[in-house]
Structures are given as C-alpha cells and as structure tokens.
N, C-alpha and C positions, 0 to 999 in steps of 0.2 A: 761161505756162499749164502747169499740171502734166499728167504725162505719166500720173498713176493719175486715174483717175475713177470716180464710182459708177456703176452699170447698173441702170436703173429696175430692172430684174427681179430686183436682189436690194437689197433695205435695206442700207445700212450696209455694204457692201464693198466692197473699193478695186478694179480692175480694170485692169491698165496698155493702154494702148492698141493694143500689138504683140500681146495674147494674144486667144486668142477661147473663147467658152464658148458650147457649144451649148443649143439650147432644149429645155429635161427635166431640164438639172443645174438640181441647187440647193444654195444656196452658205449658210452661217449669218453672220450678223451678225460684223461685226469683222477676215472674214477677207480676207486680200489676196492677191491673185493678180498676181504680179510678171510680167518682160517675156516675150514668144516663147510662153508657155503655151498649150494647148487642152484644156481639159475637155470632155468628150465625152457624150452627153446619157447618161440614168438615171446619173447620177455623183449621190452625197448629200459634200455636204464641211460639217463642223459648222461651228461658231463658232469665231471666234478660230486660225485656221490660218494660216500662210505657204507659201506657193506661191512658193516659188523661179523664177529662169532658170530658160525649155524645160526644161518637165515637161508628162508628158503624164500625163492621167488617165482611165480610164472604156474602154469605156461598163462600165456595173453594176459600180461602184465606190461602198465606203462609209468614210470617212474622219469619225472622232470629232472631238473635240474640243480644239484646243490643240495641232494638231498640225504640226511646221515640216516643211517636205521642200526639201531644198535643190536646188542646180542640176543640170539632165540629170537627174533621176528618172523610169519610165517606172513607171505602175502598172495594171496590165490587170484585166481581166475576170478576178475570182478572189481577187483580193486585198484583204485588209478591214484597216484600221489602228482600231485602238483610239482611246480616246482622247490626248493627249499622247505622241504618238509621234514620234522623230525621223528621220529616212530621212535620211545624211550624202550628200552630192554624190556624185553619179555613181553610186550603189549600186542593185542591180539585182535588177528582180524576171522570174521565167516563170510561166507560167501551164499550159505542156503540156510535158511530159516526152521525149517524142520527135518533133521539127518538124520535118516537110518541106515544102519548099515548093510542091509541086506535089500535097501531100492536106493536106484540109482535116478539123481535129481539132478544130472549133468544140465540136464535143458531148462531149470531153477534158480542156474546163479544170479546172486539177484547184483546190479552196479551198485559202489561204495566211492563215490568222487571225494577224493580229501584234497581241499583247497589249498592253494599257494599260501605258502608260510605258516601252515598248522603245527601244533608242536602236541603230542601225544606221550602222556603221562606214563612210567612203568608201570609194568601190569593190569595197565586201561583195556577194556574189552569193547571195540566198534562194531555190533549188531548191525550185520549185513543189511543193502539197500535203503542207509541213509549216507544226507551228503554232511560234511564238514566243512562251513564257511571257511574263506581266508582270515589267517593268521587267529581263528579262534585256538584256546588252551583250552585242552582233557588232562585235567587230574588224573595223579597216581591212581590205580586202583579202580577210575572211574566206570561205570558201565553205560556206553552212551546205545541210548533204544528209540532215537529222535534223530531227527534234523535238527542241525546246530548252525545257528546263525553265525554271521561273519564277527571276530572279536570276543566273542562271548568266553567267559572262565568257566569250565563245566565240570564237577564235583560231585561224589557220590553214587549209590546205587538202587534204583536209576537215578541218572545223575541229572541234575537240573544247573539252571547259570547258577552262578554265585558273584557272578561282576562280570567287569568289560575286561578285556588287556587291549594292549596299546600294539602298534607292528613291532617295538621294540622287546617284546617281551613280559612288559612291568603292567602291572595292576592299577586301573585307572580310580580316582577317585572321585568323588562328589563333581567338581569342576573338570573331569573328563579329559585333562591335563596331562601326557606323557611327563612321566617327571624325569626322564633320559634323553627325551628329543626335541620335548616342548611339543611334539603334533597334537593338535586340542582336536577332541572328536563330539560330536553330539549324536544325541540319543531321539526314537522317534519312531512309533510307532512297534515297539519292541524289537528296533534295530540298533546297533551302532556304528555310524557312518562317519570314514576320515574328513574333518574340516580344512585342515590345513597347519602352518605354522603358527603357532601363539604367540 
C-alpha cells in the first residue's frame, strides 16, 4: 500500500500519510506533500509544488506555482513565494524582528515577498521584511538583512552580491552572456535587466 495518497479535499494531490493539512489550506492540482509535514489552515499552495520532509507551513501563507521546498523549511505568517521558487533544506525564514517569548508581536509580522524563480541556498537565513528580486541566488549559509535586487548572486554573512545569475540558473560573466541560453542581460544603475536573445 503506498504510503502518499490523495485527500478527497484536494484533487489530484499526493499527501503522505505522516503529514497533516488543516481545513482552510488549499492545495493546487499535482502538488505533493511529503512525510512529517503540516500545512496550517488559510495556507494557498499552487500547483505542481513539492513539499519536502517536516516543513511547516501557514497559517496566511501564499505559495505559486512550481514551487520545491526541501526538508526542515519553516515558512510563517508573512512570507509569500512566487512562483517557481526553490527554498534548499534547512533554509530559514522570521517573520518578527525582535522575539520574545513572553510578548506577543502577532500585530508585528512584518511581509517577506520572494520573487518568481528565486533559488535559496541551504541553511540561508532571510531576515524578515525584505523582498527577494526574481530569479536572484542566496548562497548556502547566506544571511540576507537587505533587499535583494532581481538576478543578483548573494553570499556571506551579511551577505552582499557577489555577481549576477542568469534565469537559467548559471553565473553570468563579464559580457553578461547566459552560457546555457545565450539570454544576454545588461547591467545599470546597480540593477541587472533581461536583454534578450544573443
């Protein structure tokens, strides 16, 4: 007997039997929710995502499209993924800037927009109420305490650019040249904006 099954309440998504999804999320067509997991109700997850090993998600979490988040990711109240997003193991989000445990900062959370096609490093830390350009890379280990422009390679603690990447994933160099797609991008005003085909 396999250990995913589908859950009348959502069409077409796999659901492993160790995770649990409250009633209010809702999940899109295709997507799979692997072992230990709890999605937490007003949780929106598109289509076509992977839900890792113990992740937790919600509540009033909105997750696009296409999107994988590997194992131990926790994503709170405040934080939005785009679509095709990838959240690497163990990488970590906050929601409130200064936590105590004995005051309560529910009316604090502060938004974390992570842009369409971002790919986030394991063990990366994104310091709550900054946003994440499209398709920028966060380095393993990275600790991002900024807003992060679109494209941008981000490295270190705190982490700063260290280069461009390309939407394909690869590291652009001097001539700003995909060398997987050929899309040539230029540089401007400490932005990096797609050109077109080379």
């Amino acid at each position: 007997m396999s250990e995913m099954r589908e859950d009348p309440r959502f069409p077409g998504v796999l659901i492993h039997r160790s995770s649990y999804v409250d009633d209010g999320a809702v999940l899109g067509r295709g997507t799979k929710v692997w072992h230990f997991c709890h999605i937490l109700s007003r949780t929106v997850i598109g289509e076509s995502c992977s839900i890792g090993q113990n992740v937790m998600i919600g509540p009033n979490v909105r997750i696009g499209n296409g999107c994988k988040i590997q194992n131990n990711v926790s994503i709170y109240d405040g934080v939005e993924l785009a679509d095709d997003v990838f959240c690497g193991p163990s990488c970590v989000f906050t929601n409130v800037n200064n936590p105590r445990a004995d005051v309560s900062r529910k009316d604090e959370f502060r938004r974390t927009p992570i842009g369409r096609g971002v790919s986030i490093g394991a063990n990366a830390t994104i310091v709550c109420g900054h946003s994440l350009g499209e398709y920028c890379f966060i380095g393993a280990g990275a600790v991002i305490t900024k807003d992060v422009p679109a494209f941008a390679l981000m490295a270190g603690n705190p982490a700063r650019r260290i280069s461009w990447m390309s939407r394909a994933g690869e590291r652009l160099g001097k001539d700003l040249v995909c060398p997987r797609s050929g899309e040539a991008y230029i540089e401007t005003d400490g932005r990096c904006l797609l050109k077109g085909p080379h």
